[in-house]
PDB file of N, CA, C and O in Angstrom, chain B, residues numbered from 101:
ATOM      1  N   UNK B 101      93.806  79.684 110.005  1.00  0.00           N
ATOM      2  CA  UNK B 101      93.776  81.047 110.509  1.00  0.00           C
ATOM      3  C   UNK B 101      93.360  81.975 109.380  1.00  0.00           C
ATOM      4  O   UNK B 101      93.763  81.729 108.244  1.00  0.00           O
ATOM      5  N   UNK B 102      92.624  82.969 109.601  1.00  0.00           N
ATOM      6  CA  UNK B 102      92.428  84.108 108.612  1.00  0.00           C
ATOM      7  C   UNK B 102      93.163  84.577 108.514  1.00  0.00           C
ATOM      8  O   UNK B 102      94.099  84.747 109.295  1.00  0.00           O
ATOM      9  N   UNK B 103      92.896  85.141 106.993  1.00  0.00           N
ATOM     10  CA  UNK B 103      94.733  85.361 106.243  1.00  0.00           C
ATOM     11  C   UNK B 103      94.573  87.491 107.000  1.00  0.00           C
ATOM     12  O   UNK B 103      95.522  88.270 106.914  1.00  0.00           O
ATOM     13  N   UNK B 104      93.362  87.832 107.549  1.00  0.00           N
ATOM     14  CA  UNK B 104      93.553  89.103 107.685  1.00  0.00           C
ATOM     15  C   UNK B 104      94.130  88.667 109.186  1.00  0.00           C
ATOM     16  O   UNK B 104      95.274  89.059 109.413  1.00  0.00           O
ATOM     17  N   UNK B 105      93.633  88.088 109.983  1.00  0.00           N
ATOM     18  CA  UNK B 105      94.330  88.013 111.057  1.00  0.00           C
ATOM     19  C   UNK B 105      95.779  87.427 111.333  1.00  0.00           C
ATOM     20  O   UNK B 105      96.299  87.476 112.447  1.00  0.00           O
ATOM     21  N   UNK B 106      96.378  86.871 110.226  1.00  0.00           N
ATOM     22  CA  UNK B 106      97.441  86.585 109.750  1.00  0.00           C
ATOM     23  C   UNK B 106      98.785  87.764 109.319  1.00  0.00           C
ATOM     24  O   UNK B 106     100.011  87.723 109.420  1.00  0.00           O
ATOM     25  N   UNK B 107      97.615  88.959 108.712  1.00  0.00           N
ATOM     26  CA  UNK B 107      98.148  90.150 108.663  1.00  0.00           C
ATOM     27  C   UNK B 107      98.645  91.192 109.964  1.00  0.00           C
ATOM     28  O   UNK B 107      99.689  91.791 110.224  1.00  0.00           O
ATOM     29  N   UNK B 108      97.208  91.047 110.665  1.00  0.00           N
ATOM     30  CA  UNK B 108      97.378  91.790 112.135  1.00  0.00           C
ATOM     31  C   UNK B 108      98.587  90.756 112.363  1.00  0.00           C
ATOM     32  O   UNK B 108      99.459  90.704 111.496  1.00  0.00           O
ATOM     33  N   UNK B 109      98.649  90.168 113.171  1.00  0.00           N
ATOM     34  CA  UNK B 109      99.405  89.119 114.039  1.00  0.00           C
ATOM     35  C   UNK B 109     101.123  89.161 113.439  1.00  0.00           C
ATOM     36  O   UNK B 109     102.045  89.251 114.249  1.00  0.00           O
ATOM     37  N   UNK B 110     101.400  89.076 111.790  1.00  0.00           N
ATOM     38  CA  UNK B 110     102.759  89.753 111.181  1.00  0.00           C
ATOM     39  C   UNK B 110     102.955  91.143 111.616  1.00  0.00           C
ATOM     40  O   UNK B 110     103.967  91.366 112.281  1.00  0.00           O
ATOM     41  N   UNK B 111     102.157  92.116 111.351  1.00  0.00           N
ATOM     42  CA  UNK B 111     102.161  93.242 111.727  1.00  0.00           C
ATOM     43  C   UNK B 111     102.936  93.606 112.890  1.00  0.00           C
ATOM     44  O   UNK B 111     103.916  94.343 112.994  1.00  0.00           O
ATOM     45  N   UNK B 112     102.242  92.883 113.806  1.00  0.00           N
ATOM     46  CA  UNK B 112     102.688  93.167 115.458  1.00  0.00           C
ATOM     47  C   UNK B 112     103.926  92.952 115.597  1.00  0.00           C
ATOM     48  O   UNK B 112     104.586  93.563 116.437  1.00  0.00           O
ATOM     49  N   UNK B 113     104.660  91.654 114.443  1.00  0.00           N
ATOM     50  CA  UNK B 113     105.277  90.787 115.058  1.00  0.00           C
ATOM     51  C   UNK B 113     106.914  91.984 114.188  1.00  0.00           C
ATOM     52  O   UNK B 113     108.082  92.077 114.566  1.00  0.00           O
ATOM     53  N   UNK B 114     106.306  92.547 113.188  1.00  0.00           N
ATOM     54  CA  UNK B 114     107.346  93.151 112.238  1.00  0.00           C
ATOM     55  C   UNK B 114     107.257  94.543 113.373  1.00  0.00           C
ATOM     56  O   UNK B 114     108.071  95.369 112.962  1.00  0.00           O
ATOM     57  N   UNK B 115     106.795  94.887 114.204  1.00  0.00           N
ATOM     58  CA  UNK B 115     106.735  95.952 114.872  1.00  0.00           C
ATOM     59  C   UNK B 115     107.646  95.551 116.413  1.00  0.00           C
ATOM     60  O   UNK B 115     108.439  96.267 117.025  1.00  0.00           O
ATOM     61  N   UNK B 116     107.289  94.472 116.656  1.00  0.00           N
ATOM     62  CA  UNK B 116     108.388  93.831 117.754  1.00  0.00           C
ATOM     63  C   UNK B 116     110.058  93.911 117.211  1.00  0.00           C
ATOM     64  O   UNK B 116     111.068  94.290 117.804  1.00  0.00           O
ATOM     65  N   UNK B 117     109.856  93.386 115.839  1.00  0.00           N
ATOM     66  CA  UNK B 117     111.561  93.245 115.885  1.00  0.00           C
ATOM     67  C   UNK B 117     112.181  94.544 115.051  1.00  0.00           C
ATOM     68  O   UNK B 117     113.238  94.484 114.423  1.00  0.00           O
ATOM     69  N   UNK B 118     111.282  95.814 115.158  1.00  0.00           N
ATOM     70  CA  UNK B 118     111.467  97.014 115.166  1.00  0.00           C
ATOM     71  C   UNK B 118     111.627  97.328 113.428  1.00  0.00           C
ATOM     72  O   UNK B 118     112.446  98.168 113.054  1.00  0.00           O
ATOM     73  N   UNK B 119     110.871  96.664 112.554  1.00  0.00           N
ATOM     74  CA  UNK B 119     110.654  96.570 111.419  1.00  0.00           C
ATOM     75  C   UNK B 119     110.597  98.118 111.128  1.00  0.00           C
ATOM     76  O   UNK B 119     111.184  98.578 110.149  1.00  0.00           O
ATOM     77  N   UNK B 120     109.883  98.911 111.992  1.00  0.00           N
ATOM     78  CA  UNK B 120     109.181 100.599 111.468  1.00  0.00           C
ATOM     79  C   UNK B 120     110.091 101.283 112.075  1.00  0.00           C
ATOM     80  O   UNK B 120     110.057 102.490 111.833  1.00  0.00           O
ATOM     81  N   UNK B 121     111.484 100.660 113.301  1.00  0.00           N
ATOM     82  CA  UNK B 121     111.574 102.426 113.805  1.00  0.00           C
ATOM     83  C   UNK B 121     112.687 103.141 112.944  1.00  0.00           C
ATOM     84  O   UNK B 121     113.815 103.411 113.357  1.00  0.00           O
ATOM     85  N   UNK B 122     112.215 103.395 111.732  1.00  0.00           N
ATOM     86  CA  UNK B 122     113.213 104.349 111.027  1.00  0.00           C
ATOM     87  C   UNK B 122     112.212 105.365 110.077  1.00  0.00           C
ATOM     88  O   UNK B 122     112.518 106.103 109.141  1.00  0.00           O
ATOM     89  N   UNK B 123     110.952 105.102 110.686  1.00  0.00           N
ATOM     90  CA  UNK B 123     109.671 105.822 110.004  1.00  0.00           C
ATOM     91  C   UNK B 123     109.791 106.841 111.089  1.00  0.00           C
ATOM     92  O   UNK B 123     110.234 106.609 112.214  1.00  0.00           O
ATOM     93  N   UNK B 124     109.319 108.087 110.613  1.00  0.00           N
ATOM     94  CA  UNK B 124     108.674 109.267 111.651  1.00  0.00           C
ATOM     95  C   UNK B 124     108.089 108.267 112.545  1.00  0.00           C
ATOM     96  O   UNK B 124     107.759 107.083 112.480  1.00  0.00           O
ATOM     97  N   UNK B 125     108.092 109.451 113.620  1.00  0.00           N
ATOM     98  CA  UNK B 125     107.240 109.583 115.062  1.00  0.00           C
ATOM     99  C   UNK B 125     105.724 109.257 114.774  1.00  0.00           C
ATOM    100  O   UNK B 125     105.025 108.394 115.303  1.00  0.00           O
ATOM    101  N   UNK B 126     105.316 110.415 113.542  1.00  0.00           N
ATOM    102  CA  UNK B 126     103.844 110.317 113.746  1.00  0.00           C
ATOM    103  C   UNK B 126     103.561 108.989 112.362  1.00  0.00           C
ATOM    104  O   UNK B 126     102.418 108.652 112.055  1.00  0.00           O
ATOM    105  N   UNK B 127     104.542 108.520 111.831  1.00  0.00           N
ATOM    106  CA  UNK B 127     103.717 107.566 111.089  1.00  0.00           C
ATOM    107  C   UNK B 127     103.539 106.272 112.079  1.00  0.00           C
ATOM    108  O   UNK B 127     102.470 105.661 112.086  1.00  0.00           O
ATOM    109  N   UNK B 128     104.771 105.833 113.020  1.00  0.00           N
ATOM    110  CA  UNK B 128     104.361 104.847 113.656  1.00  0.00           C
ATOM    111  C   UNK B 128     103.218 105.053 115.277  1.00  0.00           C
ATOM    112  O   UNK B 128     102.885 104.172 116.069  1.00  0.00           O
ATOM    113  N   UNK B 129     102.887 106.463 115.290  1.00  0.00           N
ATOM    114  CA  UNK B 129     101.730 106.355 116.460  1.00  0.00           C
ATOM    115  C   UNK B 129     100.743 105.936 114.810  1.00  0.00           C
ATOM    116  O   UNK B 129     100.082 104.902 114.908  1.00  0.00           O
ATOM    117  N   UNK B 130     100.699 106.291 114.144  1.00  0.00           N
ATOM    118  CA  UNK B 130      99.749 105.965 112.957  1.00  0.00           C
ATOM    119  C   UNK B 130      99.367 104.675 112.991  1.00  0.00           C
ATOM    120  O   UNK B 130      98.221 104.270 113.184  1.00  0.00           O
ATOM    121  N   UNK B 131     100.490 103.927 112.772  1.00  0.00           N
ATOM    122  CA  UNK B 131     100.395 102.433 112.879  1.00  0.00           C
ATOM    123  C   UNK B 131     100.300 101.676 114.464  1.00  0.00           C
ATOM    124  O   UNK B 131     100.064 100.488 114.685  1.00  0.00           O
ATOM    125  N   UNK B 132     100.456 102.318 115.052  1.00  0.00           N
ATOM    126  CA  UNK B 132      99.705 102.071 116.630  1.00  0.00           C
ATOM    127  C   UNK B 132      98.730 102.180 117.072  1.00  0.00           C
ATOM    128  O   UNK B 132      98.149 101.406 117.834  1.00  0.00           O
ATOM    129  N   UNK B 133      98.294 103.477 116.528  1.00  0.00           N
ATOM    130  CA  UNK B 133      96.395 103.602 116.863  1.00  0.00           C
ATOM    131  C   UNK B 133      95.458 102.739 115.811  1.00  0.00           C
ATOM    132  O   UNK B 133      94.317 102.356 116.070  1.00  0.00           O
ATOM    133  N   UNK B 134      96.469 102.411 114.047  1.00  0.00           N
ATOM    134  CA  UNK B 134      95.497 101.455 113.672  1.00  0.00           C
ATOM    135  C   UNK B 134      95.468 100.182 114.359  1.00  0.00           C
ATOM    136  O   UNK B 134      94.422  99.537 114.296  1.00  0.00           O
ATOM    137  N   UNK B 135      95.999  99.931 114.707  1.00  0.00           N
ATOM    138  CA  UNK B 135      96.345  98.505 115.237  1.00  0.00           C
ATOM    139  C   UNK B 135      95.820  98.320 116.950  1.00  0.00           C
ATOM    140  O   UNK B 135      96.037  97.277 117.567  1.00  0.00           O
ATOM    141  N   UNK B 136      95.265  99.249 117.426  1.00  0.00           N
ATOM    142  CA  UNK B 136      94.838  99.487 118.406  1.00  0.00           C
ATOM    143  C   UNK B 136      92.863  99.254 118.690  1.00  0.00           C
ATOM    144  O   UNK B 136      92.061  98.731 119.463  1.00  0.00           O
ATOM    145  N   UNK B 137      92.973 100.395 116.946  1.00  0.00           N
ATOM    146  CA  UNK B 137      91.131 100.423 116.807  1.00  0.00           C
ATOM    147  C   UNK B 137      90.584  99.419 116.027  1.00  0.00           C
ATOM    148  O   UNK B 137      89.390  99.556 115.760  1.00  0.00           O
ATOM    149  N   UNK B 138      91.308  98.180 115.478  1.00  0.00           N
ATOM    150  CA  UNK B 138      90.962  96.898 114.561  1.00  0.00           C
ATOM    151  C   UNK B 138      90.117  96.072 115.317  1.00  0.00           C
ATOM    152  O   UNK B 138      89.817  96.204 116.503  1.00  0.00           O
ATOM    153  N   UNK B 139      89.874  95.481 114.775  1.00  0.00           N
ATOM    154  CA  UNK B 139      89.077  94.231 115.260  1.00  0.00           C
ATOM    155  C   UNK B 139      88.755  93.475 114.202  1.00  0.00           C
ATOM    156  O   UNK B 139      88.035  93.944 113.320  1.00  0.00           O
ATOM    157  N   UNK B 140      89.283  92.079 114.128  1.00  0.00           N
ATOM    158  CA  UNK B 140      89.069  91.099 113.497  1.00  0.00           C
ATOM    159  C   UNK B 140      87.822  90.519 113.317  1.00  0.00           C
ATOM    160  O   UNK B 140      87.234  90.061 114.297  1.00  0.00           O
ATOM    161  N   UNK B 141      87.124  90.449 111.737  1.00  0.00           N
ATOM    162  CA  UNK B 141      87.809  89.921 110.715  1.00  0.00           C
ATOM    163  C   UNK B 141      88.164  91.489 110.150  1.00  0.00           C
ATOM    164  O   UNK B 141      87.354  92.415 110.196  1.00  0.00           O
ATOM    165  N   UNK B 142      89.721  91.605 109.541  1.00  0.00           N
ATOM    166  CA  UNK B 142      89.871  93.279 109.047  1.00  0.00           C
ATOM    167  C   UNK B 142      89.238  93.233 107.831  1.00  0.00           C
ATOM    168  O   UNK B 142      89.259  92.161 107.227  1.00  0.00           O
ATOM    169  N   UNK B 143      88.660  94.211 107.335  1.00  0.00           N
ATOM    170  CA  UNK B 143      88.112  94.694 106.147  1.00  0.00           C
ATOM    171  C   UNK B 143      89.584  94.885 105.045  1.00  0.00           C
ATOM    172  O   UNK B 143      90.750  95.209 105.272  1.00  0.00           O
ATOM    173  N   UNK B 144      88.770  94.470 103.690  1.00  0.00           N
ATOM    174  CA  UNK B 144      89.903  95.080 102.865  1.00  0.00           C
ATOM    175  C   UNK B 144      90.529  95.522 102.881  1.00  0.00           C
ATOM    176  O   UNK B 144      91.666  95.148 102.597  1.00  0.00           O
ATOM    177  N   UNK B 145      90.089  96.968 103.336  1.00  0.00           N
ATOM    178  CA  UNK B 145      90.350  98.282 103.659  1.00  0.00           C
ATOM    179  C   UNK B 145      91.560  98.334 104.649  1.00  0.00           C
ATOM    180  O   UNK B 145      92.595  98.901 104.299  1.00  0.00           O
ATOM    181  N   UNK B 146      91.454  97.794 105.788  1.00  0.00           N
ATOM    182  CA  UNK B 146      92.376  97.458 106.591  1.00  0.00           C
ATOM    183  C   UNK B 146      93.457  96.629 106.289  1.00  0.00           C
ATOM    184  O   UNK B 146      94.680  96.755 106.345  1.00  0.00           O
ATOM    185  N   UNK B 147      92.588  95.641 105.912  1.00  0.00           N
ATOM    186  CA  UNK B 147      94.168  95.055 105.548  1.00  0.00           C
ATOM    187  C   UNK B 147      94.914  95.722 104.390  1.00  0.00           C
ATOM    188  O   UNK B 147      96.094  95.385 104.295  1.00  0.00           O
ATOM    189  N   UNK B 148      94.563  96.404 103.693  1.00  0.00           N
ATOM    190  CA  UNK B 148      95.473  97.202 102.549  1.00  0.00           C
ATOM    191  C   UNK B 148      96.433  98.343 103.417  1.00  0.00           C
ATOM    192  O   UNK B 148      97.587  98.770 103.428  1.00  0.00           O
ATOM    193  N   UNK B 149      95.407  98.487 103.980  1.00  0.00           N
ATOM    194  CA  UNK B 149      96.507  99.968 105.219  1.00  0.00           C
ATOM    195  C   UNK B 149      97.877  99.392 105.954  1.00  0.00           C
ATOM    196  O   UNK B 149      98.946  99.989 105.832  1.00  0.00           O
ATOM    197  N   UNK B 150      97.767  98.384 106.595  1.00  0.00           N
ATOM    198  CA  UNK B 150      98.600  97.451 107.149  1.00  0.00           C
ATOM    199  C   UNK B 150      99.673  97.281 105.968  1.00  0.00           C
ATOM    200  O   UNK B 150     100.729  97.888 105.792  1.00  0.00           O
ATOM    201  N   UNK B 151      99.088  96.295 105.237  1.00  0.00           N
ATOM    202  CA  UNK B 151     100.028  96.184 104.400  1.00  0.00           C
ATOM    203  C   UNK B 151     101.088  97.493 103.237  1.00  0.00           C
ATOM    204  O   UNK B 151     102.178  97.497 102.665  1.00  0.00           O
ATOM    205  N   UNK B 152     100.351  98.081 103.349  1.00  0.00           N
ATOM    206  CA  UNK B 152     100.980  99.182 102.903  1.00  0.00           C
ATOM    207  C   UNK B 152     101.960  99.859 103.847  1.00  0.00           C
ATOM    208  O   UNK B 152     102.624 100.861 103.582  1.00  0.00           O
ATOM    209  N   UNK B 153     101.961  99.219 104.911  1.00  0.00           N
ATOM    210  CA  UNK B 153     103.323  99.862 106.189  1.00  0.00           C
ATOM    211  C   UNK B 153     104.264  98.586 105.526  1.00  0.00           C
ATOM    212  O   UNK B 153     105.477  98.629 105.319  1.00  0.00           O
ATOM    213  N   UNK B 154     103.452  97.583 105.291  1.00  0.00           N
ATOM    214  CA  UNK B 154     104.816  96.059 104.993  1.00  0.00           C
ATOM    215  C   UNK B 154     106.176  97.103 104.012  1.00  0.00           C
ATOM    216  O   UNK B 154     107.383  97.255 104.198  1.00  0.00           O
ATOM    217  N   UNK B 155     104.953  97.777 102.696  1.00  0.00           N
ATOM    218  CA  UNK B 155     106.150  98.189 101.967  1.00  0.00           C
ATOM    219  C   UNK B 155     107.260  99.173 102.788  1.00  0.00           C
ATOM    220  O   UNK B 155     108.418  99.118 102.372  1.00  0.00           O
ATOM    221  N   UNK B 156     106.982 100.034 103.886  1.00  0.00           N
ATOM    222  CA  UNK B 156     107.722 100.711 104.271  1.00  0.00           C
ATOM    223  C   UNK B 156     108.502 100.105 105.537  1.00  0.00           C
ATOM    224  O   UNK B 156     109.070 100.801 106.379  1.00  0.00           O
ATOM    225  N   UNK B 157     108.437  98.534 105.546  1.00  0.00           N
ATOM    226  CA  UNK B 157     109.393  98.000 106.592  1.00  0.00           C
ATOM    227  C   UNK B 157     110.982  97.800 106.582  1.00  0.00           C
ATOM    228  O   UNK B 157     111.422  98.052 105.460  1.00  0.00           O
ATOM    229  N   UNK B 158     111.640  97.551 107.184  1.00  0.00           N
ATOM    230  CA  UNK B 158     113.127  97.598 106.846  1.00  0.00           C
ATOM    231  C   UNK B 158     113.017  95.970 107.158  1.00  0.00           C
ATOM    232  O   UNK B 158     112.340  95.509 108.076  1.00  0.00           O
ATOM    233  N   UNK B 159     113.794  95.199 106.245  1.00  0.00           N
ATOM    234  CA  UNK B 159     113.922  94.242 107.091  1.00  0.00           C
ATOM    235  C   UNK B 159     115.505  93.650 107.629  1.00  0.00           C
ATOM    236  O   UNK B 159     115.666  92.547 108.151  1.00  0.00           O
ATOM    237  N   UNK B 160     116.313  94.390 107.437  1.00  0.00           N
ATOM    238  CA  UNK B 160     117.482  94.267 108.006  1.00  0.00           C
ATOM    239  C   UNK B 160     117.131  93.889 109.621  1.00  0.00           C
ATOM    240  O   UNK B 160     116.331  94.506 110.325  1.00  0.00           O
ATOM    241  N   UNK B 161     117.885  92.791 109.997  1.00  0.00           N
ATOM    242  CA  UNK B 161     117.855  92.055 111.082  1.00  0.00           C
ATOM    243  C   UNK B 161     116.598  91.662 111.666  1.00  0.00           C
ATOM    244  O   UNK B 161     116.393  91.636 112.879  1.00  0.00           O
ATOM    245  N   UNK B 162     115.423  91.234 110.415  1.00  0.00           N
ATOM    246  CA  UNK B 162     114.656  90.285 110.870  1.00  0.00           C
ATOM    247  C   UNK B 162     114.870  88.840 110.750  1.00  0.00           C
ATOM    248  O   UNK B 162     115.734  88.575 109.914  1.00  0.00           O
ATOM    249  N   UNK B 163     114.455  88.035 111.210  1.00  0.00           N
ATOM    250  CA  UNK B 163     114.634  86.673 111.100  1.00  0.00           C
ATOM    251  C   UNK B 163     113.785  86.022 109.803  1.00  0.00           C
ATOM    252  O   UNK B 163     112.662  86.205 109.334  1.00  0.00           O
ATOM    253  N   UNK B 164     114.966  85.135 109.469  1.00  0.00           N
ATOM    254  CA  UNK B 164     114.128  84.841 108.098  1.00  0.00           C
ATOM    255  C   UNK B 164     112.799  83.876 108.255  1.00  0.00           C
ATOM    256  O   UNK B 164     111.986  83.886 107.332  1.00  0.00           O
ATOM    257  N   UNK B 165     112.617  83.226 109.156  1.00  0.00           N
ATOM    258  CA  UNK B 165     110.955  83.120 109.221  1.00  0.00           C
ATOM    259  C   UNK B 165     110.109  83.788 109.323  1.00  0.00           C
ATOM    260  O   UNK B 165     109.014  83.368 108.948  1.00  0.00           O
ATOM    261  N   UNK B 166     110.201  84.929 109.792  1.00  0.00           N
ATOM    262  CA  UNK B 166     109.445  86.362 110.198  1.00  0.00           C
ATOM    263  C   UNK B 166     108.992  87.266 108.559  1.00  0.00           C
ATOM    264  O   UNK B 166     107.980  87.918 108.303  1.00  0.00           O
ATOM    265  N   UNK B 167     110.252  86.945 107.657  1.00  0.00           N
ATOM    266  CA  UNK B 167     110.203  88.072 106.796  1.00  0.00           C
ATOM    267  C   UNK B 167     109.443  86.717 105.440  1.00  0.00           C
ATOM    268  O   UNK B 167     108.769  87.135 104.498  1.00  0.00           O
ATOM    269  N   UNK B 168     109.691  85.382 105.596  1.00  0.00           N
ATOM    270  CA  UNK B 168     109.234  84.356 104.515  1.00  0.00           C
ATOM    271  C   UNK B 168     107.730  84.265 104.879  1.00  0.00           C
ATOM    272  O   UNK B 168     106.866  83.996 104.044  1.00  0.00           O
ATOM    273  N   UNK B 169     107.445  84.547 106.394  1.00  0.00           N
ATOM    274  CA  UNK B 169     106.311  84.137 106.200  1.00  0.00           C
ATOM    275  C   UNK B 169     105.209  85.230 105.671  1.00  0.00           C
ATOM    276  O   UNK B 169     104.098  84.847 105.304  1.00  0.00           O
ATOM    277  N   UNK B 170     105.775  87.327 105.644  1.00  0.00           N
ATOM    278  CA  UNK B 170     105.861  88.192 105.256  1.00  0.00           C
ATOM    279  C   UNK B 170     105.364  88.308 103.645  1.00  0.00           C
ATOM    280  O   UNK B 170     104.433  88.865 103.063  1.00  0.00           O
ATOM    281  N   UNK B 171     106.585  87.413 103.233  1.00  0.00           N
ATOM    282  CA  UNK B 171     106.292  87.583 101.408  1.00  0.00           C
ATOM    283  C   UNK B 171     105.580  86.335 101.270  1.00  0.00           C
ATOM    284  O   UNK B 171     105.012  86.331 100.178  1.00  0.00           O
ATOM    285  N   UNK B 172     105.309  84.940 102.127  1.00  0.00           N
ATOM    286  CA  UNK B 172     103.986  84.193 101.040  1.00  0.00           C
ATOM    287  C   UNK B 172     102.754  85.016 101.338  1.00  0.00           C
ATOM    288  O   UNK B 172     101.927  84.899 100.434  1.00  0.00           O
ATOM    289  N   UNK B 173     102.316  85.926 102.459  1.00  0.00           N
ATOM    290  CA  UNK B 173     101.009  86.622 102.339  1.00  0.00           C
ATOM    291  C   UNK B 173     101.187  87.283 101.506  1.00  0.00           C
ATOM    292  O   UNK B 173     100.145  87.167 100.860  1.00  0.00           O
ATOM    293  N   UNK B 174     102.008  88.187 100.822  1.00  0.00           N
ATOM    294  CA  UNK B 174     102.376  89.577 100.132  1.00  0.00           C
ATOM    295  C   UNK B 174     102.526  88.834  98.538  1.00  0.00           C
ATOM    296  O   UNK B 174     102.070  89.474  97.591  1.00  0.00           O
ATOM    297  N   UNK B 175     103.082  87.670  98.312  1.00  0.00           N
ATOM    298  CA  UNK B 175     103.091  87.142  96.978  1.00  0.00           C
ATOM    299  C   UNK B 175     101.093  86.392  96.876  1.00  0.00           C
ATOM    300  O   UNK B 175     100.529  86.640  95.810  1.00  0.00           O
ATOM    301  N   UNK B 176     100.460  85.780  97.688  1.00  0.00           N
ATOM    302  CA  UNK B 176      99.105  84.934  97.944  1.00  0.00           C
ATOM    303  C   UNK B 176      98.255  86.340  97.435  1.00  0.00           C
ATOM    304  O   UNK B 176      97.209  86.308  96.787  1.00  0.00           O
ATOM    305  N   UNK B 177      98.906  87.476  97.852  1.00  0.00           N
ATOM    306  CA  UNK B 177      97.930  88.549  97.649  1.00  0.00           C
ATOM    307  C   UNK B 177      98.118  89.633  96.413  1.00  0.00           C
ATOM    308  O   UNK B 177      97.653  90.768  96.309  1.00  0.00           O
ATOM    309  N   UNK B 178      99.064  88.794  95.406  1.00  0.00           N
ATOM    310  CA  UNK B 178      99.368  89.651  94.138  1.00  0.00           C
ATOM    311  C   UNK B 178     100.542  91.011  94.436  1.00  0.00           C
ATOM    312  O   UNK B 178     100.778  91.958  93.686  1.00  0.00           O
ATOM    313  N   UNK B 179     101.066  90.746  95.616  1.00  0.00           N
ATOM    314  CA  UNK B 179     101.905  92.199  96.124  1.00  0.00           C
ATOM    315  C   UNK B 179     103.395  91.569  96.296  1.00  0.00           C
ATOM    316  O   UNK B 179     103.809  90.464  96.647  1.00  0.00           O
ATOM    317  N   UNK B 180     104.053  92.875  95.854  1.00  0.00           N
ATOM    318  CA  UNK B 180     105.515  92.607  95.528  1.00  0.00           C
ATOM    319  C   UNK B 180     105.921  91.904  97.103  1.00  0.00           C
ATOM    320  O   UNK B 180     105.192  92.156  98.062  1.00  0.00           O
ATOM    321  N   UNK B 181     106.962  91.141  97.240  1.00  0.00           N
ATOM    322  CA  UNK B 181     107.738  90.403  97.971  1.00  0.00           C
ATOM    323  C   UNK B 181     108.511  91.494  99.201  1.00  0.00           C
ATOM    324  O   UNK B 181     108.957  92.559  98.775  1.00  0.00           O
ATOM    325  N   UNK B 182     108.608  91.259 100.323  1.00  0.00           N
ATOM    326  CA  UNK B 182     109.730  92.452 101.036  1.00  0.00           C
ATOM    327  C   UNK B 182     111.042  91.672 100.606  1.00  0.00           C
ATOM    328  O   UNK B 182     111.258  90.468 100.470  1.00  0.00           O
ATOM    329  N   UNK B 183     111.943  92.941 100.420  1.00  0.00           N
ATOM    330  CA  UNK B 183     113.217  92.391 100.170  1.00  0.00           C
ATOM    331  C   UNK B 183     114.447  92.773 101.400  1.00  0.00           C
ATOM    332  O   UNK B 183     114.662  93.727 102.148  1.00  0.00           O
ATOM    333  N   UNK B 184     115.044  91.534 101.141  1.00  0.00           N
ATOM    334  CA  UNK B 184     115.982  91.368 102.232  1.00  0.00           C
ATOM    335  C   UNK B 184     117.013  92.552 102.454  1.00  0.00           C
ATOM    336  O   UNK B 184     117.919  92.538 101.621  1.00  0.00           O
ATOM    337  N   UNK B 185     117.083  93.580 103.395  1.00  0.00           N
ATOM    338  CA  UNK B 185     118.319  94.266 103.211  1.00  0.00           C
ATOM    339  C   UNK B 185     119.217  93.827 104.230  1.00  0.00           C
ATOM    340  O   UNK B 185     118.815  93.517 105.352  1.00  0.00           O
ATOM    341  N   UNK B 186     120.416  93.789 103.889  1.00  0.00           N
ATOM    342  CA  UNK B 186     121.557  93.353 104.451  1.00  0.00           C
ATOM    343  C   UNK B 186     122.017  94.409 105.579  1.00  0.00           C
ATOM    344  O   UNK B 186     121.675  95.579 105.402  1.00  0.00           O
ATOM    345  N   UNK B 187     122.643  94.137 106.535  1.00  0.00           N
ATOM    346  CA  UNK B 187     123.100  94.595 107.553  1.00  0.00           C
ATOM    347  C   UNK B 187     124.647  95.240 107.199  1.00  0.00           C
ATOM    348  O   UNK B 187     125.487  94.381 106.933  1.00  0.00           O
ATOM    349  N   UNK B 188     125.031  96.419 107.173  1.00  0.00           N
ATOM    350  CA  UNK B 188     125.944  96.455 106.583  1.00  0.00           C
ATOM    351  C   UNK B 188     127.516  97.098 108.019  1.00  0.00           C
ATOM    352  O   UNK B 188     127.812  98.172 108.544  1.00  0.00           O
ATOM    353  N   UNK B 189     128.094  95.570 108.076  1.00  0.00           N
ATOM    354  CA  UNK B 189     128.951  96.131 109.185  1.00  0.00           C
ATOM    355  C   UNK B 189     130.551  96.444 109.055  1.00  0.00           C
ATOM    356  O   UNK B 189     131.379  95.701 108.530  1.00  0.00           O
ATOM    357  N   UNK B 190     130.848  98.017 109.798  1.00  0.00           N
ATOM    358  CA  UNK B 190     131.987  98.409 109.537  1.00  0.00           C
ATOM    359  C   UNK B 190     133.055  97.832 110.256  1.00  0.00           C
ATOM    360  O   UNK B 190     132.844  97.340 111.364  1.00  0.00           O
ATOM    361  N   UNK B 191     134.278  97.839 109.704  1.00  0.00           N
ATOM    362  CA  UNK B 191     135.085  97.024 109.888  1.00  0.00           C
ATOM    363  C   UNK B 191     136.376  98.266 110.031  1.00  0.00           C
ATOM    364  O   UNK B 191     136.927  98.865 109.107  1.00  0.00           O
ATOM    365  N   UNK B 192     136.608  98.391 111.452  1.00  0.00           N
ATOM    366  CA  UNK B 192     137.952  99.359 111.914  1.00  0.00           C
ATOM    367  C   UNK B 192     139.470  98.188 111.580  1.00  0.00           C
ATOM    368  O   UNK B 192     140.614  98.581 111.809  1.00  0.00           O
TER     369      UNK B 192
END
C-alpha cells in the first residue's frame, strides 16, 4: 500500500475514534474538506498537512493498534512518535 494512502486511510481512521474532537469547530471542518478534496497518490504537500493534524491528535482511548500503526509511519518519516495519553478516571 502507499505509505500516502496509508496516511489518508489513518487519518480517517484517527477521526472515527474521535482523535480531533477537542480541536475547534473550524479546524476539524478544515480537516474534513481536506480530506474530502484529496485524491490519491497525496502530494508531499498533503501528506505534511494531514500529518500535521497527527500532532494535534489526542490519543486517549485509542486502541493501541490504531495509535502503533500511527507512530511506525510518523517514526518511517523522521517525525516525532504520538504519545500515549492516559485516560484519567475519577474515583467518588
Amino acid at each position: 500500500m502507499l505509505q500516502s494512502k496509508t496516511v489518508l486511510s489513518l487519518t480517517m481512521d484517527l477521526l472515527a475514534h474521535n482523535a480531533f474532537n477537542h480541536l475547534r469547530d473550524d479546524e476539524i471542518s478544515a480537516l474534513h474538506h481536506l480530506i474530502l478534496k484529496l485524491q490519491e497518490p497525496l502530494t508531499p504537500i498533503q501528506q505534511s498537512l494531514l500529518l500535521t493534524f497527527w500532532n494535534h491528535a489526542s490519543t486517549a482511548g485509542l486502541p493501541a493498534p490504531l495509535l502503533h500503526r500511527c507512530n511506525t509511519i510518523l517514526m518511517q518519516l523522521g517525525r516525532s512518535p504520538m504519545e500515549m495519553m492516559e485516560v484519567e478516571a475519577e474515583m467518588y
